[in-house]
MARSE-529332 format. One line per field, with one value per residue (C-alpha): z, y, x. Coordinates in steps of 0.1 Angstrom, whole numbers, padded with zeros to 4 digits. Each point is the difference from the previous one (the first is absolute). Example, Ala and Ser with C-alpha at 12.3 -4.5 7.8 and 13.67 -1.06 7.14 Angstrom:
% residues 2
Z [0078; -0007]
Y [-0045; 0034]
X [0123; 0014]
This chain:
% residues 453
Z [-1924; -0003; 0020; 0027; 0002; -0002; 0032; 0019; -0008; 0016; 0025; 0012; -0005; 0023; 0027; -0001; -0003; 0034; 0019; -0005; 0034; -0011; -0012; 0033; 0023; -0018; 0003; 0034; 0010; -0017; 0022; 0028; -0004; -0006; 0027; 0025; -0006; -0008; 0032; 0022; -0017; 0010; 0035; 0001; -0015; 0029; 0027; -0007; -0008; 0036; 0013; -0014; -0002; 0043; -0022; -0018; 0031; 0024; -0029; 0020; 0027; 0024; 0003; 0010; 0018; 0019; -0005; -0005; -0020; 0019; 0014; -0041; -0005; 0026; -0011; -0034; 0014; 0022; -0027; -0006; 0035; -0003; -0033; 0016; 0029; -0025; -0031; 0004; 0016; -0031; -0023; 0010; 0003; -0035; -0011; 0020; -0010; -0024; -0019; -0013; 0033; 0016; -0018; -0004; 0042; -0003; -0022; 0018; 0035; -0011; -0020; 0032; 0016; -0024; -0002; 0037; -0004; -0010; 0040; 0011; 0028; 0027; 0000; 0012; -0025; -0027; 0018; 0002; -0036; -0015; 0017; -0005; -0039; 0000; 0022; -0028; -0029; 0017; -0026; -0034; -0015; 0011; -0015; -0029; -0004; 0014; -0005; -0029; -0026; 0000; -0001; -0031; -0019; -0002; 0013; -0031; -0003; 0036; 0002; -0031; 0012; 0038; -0021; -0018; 0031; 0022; -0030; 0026; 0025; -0024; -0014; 0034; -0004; -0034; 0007; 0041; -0005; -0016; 0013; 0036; -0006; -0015; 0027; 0029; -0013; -0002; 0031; -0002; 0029; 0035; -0015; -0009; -0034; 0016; 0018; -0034; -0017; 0025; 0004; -0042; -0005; 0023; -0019; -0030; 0028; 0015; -0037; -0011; 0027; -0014; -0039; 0003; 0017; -0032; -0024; 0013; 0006; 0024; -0023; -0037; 0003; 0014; -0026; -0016; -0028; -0011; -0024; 0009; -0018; 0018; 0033; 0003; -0019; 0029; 0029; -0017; -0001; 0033; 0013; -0017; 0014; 0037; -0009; -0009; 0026; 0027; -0019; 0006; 0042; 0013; 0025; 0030; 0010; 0030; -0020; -0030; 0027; 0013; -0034; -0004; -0032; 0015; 0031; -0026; -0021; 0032; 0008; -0035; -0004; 0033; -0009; -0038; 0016; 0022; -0028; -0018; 0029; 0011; -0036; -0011; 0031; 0004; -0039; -0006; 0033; -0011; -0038; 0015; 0024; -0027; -0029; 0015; -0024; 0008; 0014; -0030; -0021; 0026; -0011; -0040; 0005; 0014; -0027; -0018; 0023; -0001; -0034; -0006; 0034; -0016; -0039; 0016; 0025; -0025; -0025; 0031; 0003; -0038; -0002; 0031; -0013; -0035; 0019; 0030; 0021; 0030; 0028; -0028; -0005; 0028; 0018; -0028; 0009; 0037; -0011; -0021; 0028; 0022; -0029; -0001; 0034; 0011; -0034; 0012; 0037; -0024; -0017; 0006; -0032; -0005; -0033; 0005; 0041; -0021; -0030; 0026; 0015; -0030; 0000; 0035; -0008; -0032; 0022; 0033; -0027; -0022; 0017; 0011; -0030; 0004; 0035; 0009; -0026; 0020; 0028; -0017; -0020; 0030; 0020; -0009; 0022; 0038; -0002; -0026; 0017; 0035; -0015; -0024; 0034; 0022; -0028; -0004; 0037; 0004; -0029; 0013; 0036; -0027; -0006; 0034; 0001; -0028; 0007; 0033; 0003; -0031; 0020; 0032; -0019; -0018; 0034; 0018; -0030; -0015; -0041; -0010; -0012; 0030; -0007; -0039; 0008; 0023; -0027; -0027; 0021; 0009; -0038; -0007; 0025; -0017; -0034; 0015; 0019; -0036; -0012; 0025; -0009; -0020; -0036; 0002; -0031; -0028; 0008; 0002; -0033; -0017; 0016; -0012; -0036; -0004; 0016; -0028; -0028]
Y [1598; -0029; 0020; 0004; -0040; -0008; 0021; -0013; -0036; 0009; 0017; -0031; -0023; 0022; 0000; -0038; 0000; 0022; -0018; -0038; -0017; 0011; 0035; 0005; -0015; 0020; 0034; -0006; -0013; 0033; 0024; -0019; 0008; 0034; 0005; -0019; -0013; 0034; 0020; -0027; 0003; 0039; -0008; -0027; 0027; 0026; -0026; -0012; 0030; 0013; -0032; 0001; 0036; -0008; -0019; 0032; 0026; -0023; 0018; 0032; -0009; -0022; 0027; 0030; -0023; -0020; -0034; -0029; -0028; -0021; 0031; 0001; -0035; 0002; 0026; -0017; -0029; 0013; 0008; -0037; -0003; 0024; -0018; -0033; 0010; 0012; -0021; -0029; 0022; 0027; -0030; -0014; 0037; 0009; -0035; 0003; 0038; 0019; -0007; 0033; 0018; -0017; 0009; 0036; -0001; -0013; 0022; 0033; -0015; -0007; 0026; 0025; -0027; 0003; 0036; 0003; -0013; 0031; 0013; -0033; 0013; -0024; -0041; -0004; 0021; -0019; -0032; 0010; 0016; -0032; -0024; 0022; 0006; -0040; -0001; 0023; -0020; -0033; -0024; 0023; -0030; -0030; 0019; 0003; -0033; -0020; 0025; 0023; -0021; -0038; 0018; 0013; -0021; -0037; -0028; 0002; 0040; 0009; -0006; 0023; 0025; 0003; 0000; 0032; 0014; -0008; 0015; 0029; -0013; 0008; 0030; 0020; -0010; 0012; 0033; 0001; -0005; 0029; 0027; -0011; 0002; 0036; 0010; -0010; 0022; 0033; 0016; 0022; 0027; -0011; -0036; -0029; -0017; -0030; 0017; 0014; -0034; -0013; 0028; 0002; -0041; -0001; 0020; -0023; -0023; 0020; 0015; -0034; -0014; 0020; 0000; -0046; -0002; 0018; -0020; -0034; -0023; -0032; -0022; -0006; 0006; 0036; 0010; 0027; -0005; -0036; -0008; -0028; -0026; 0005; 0003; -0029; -0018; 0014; -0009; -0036; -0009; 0007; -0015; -0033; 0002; 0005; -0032; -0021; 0009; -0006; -0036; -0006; 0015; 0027; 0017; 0020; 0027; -0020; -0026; 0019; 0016; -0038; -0016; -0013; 0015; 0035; -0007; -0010; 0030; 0020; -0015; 0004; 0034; 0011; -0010; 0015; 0038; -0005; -0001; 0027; 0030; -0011; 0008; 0030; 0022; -0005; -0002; 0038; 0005; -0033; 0010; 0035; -0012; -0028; 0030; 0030; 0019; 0030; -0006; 0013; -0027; -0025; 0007; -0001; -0031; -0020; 0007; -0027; -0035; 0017; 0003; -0038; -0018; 0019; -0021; -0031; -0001; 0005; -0026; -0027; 0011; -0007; -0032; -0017; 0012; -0013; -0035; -0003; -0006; 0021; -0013; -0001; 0038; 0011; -0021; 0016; 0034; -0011; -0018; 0030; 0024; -0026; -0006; 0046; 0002; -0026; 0014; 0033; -0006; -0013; 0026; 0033; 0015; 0026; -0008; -0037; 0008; 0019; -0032; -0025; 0026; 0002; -0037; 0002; 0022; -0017; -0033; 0017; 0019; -0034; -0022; 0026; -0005; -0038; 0001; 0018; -0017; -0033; 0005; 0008; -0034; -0019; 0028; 0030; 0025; 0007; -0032; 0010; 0038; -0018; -0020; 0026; 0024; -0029; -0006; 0036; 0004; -0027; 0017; 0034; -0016; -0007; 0036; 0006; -0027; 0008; 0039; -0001; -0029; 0015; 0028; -0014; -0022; 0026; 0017; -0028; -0010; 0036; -0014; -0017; -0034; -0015; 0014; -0007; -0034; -0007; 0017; -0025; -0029; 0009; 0009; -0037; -0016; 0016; -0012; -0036; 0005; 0012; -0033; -0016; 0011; -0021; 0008; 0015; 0020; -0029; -0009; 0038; 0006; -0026; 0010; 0035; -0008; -0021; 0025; 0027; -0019]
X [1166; 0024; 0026; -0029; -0006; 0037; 0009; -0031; 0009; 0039; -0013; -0028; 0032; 0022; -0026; -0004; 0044; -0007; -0018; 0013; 0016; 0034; -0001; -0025; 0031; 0024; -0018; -0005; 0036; 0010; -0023; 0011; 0037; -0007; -0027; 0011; 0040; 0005; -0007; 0012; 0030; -0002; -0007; 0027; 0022; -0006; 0003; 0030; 0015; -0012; 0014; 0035; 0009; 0012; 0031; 0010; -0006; 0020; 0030; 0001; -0030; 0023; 0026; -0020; -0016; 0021; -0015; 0024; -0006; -0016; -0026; -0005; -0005; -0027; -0016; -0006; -0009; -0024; -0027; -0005; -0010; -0028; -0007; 0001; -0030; -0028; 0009; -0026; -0029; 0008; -0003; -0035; -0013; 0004; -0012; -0036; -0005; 0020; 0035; 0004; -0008; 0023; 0024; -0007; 0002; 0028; 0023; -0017; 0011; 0033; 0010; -0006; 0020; 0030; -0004; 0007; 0032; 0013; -0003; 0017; 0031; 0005; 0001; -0032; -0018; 0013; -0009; -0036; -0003; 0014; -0025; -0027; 0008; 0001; -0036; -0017; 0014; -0011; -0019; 0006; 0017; -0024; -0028; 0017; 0006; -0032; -0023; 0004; 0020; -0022; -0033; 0015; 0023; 0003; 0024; 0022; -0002; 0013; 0035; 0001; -0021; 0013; 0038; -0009; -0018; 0033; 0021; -0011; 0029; 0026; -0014; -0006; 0036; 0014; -0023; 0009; 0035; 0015; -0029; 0010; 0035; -0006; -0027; 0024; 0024; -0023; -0010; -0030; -0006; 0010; -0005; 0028; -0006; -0009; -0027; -0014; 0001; -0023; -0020; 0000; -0009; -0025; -0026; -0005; -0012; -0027; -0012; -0003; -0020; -0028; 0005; -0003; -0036; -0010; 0022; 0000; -0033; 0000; -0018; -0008; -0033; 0004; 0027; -0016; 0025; -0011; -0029; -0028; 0018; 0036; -0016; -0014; 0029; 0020; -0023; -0009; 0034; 0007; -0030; 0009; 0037; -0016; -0023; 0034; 0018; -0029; -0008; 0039; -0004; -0017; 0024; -0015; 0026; 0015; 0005; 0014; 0026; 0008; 0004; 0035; 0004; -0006; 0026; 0025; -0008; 0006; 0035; 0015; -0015; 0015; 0035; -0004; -0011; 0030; 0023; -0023; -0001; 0033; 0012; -0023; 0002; 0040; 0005; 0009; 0023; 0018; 0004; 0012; 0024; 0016; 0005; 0002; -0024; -0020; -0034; -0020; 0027; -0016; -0032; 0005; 0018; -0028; -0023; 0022; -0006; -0036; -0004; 0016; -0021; -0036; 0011; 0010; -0028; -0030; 0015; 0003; -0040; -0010; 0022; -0016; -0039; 0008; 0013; -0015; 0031; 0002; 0024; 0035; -0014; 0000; 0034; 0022; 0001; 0007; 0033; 0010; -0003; 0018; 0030; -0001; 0003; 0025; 0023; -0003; 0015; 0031; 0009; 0014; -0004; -0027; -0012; 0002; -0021; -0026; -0004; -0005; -0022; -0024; 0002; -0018; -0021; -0014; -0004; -0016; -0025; -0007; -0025; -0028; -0022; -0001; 0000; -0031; -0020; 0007; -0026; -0029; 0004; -0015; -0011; -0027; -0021; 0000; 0022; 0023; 0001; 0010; 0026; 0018; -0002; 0017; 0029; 0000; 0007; 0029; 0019; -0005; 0016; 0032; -0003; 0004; 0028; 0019; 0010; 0009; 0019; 0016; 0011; 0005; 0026; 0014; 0005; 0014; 0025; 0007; -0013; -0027; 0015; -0013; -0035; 0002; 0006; -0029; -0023; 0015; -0004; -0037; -0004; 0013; -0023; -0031; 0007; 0002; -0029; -0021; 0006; -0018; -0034; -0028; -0005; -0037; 0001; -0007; -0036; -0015; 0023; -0020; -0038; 0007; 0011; -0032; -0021; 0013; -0006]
């Protein structure tokens, strides 16, 4: 009998324990990550792997071919100018209806897209496959960021939680890298490796598209997965965010896509994605032609900036949530891509090329985290959507940018000091312009932390 009364008494205090503000925030922050973080992650995962895996077929894919370098650096670029057309629209769609769908029409479209590349033969085919992989993928990120995260997680919590969902850029790496170097190097049937590797990576895409509309919901309250309590924890808090932010301005979407902020957001993010796509589609030919290893060595050998930008760029996310300083996070990693790539052009030493390599690649990887959880500090809604799609849309213009000239220099000069150059100086000029912004982050930080306790 005393055993009996004993366990009900724990078990009345656990329940109590369960349901106080803080255990309810930390259950539901938890479910969150798993339920949402997690198969954006996935989806992040596939796209850029899709995205990237051009870098290691231009290996073998230029020769048999034909294309040049700057034909290839066109090509790349290309699929930001499809991206570029549908970005904003994309954005406000899946913030009036449907997240979730949106993003499962997405990955289906473009993973027949990608998977089409396989039949690519002349110039203009590729031309037209690029932009049109770049049209499907139109607006995956900006709902990512203004739609899915903030309805989710609070000011504090996003540049932690879009960190470990863009730990995806580096891991479509560290898993892309080596099976596209093998896959490019086994034909199958009348096809070239590089045909199977896209024909092989674009199926996750597709397959996925269906398996998130049943995983993922587009709001707290229809998160099957949530109790009462953390639902409307979840909603609450985001309600009272919206409230702050409309007491500070309430921004229509014209004149969230006017604000000065946002155009300066645009500029520095244009010059930063030159410096990124300039470096990431070019990165394995470069490494290749400074060593001399294999193509499959290539591969393994990227996994190591990867591995290094994916540790430094989560602890540049948790430092800046725990202290509220966002613009010192983010310029940092722009001067240590700069410092990588201007050190590379001076050496010609293979192992020193590929450690000032890994240097540019921890710096071009670093800010993400910080940077996307800017916006939706003054911004939130259609407004917010608008916004991230117009920043979205400059950047992806870099990654139109940054390839081709990359080639076209490396064409007209026969290296790519020139082009490395250019990217470092465009990397530099970002990481000035970072420091430009306000400081936003203090006041929500403080509303929140009252709000919890």
């Amino acid at each position: 009998m005393v055993r009996v009364g004993g366990s009900n008494g724990s078990d009345s205090r656990d329940a109590a324990e369960s349901t106080t503000p803080r255990a309810v925030k930390a259950s539901a922050t938890r479910k969150a990550y798993l339920n949402l973080v997690l198969p954006l992650f996935i989806t992040s995962v596939i796209a850029y792997m899709d995205r990237i895996n051009l870098s290691y077929a231009a290996l073998t894919m230029n020769g048999d071919l034909g294309f040049t370098a700057e034909i290839f650096g066109m090509g790349a670029g290309l699929f930001f100018a499809g991206y570029v057309l549908f970005e904003i629209p994309g954005a406000l769609i899946a913030e009036k209806y449907s997240p979730k769908l949106w993003i499962a029409r997405i990955m289906i479209t473009w993973g027949v897209a990608s998977g089409m590349m396989a039949f690519v033969s002349t110039v203009w085919e590729f031309y037209v496959l690029r932009f049109l992989l770049g049209a499907a993928e139109a607006s995956l990120y900006p709902v990512l960021y203004s739609c899915c995260i903030p309805r989710w997680f609070s000011v504090e919590e996003r540049p932690k939680a879009i960190a470990l969902m863009l730990t995806s850029l580096q891991v479509s790496n560290i898993l892309g890298a080596p099976l596209a170097g093998w896959l490019i190097g086994i034909p199958f049937l009348h096809f070239k490796g590089w045909q199977v590797m896209f024909l092989l990576e674009a199926l996750p895409a597709v397959i996925f598209g269906f398996i998130i509309v049943r995983w993922m919901a587009d709001w707290p309250r229809e998160a099957t997965w949530l109790t009462g309590p953390e639902k409307q924890f979840l909603t609450e808090r985001f309600e009272r965010e919206l409230a702050l932010k409309n007491a500070v301005k309430r921004y229509t979407v014209w004149q969230a896509l006017r604000d000065r902020e946002v155009l300066k957001l645009c500029g520095v993010y244009f010059l930063w994605i030159t410096g990124f796509w300039g470096f990431g589609f070019w990165m394995p030919t470069v490494l290749k032609a400074a060593s001399g290893w294999s193509n499959l060595e290539v591969g393994w050998m990227i996994v190591l900036p990867m591995c290094l930008s994916l540790g430094f760029m989560i602890w540049i996310a948790n430092h800046s949530s725990k202290t509220g300083e966002q613009r010192w996070h983010g310029a940092i990693g722009m001067f240590l891509a700069a410092a990588g790539l201007l050190l590379g052009t001076l050496t010609s030493q293979p192992i020193l090329a590929f450690l000032f390599m890994c240097l540019a690649a921890i710096g071009v990887y670093a800010p993400f985290g910080v940077w996307w959880s800017y916006p939706t500090t003054f911004l939130s809604g259609p407004a917010a959507a608008g916004a991230i799609g117009l920043i979205n849309s400059c950047g992806n213009l870099g990654g139109f940018v940054g390839p081709y000239l990359t080639g076209f220099l490396k064409d007209l000069t026969g290296s790519f000091t020139s082009a490395w150059l250019y990217l470092a100086c465009s990397l530099a000029c970002a990481g000035f312009g970072m420091l430009t912004f306000q400081r936003r982050s203090g006041a929500p930080r403080q509303n929140e932390a009252r709000a919890v306790c």
